[in-house]
N, C-alpha and C positions, 0 to 999 in steps of 0.2 A: 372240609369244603366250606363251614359256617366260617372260618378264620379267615379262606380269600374271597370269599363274599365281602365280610367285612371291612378287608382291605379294599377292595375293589371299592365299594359305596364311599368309603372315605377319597378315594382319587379321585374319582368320581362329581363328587362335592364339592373338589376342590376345584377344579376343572371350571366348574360353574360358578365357583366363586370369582376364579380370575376369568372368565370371562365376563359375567356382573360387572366389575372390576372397571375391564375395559371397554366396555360400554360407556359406565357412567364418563369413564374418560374423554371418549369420543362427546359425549353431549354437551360435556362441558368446552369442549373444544368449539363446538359450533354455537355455543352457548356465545362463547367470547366471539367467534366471527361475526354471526349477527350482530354485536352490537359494535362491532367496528365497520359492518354495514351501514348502521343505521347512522352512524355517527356522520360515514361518509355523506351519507342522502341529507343529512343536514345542512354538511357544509356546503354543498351543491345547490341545494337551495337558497340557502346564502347568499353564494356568490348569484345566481339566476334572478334575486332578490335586487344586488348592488348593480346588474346588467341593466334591469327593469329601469332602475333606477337616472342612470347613465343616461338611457336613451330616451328619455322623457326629457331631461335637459339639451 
C-alpha cells in the first residue's frame, strides 16, 4: 500500500504542478492583454488630444 501511495502523491504533485503551470500561463496572458489595453487608452487619448486640438482652430 506504501508503494501506491507513493505513486499516487507523485501524480498527484504533478497535477499541481501542471496546473501552477498553467495558471502562471494564464496571468501572463493577461499580463500582455493589459498592456495592449493600456497602450490602446493611450492612443485614444492622443487622438481625443489632436480632436481637442482641431477644434479650437
Amino acid at each position: 500500500m506504501l508503494f501506491n501511495y507513493r505513486y499516487y502523491n507523485i501524480y498527484v504533485s504533478y497535477q499541481l504542478s501542471a496546473i501552477s503551470y498553467q495558471l502562471s500561463a494564464i496571468s501572463y496572458q493577461l499580463s500582455a492583454i493589459s498592456y495592449q489595453l493600456s497602450a490602446i487608452s493611450y492612443q485614444l487619448s492622443a487622438i481625443s488630444y489632436q480632436l481637442s486640438a482641431i477644434s479650437l482652430n
